[in-house]
N, C-alpha and C positions, 0 to 999 in steps of 0.2 A: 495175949500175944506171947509167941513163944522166944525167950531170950537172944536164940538163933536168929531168930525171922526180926527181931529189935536192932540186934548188930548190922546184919547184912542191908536191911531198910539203911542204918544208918551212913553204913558206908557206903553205899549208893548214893545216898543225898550228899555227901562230901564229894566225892567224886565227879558228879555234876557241878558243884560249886565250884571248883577247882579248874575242871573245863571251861567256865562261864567264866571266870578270872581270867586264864590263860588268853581265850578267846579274846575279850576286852581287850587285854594289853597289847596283844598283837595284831589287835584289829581285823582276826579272822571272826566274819561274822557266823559262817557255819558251825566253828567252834563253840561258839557262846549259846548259839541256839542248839545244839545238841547238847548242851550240860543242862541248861532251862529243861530240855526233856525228858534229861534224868532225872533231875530234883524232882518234876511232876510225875513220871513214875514211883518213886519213892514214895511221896505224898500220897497218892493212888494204893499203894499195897499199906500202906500204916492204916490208911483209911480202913481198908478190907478189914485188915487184923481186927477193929477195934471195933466193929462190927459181931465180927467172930466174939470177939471176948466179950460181946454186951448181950449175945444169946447162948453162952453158956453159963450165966448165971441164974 
């Protein structure tokens, strides 16, 4: 996984976190389920990556 692709994963999965907190507190439920579907995207592409990196060895 390439350093670029580790950052941007990561700051995606924050970014949904952050949503999903906002959401909570203000009790916008849309908000909080579209951060949940960030983070699961996130989740989703790290996964790919590490995949990727377990068949270039």
């Amino acid at each position: 996984m390439g350093l670029d692709d580790k950052l941007s994963n990561t700051g995606e999965d924050l970014k949904g976190k952050a949503k999903e907190t906002a959401g909570k507190a203000s009790g916008d439920e849309a908000q909080e389920a579209e951060g949940k579907t960030d983070q699961s995207k996130s989740d989703l592409k790290q996964a790919g990556e590490k995949v990727k990196d377990a068949f270039k060895k």
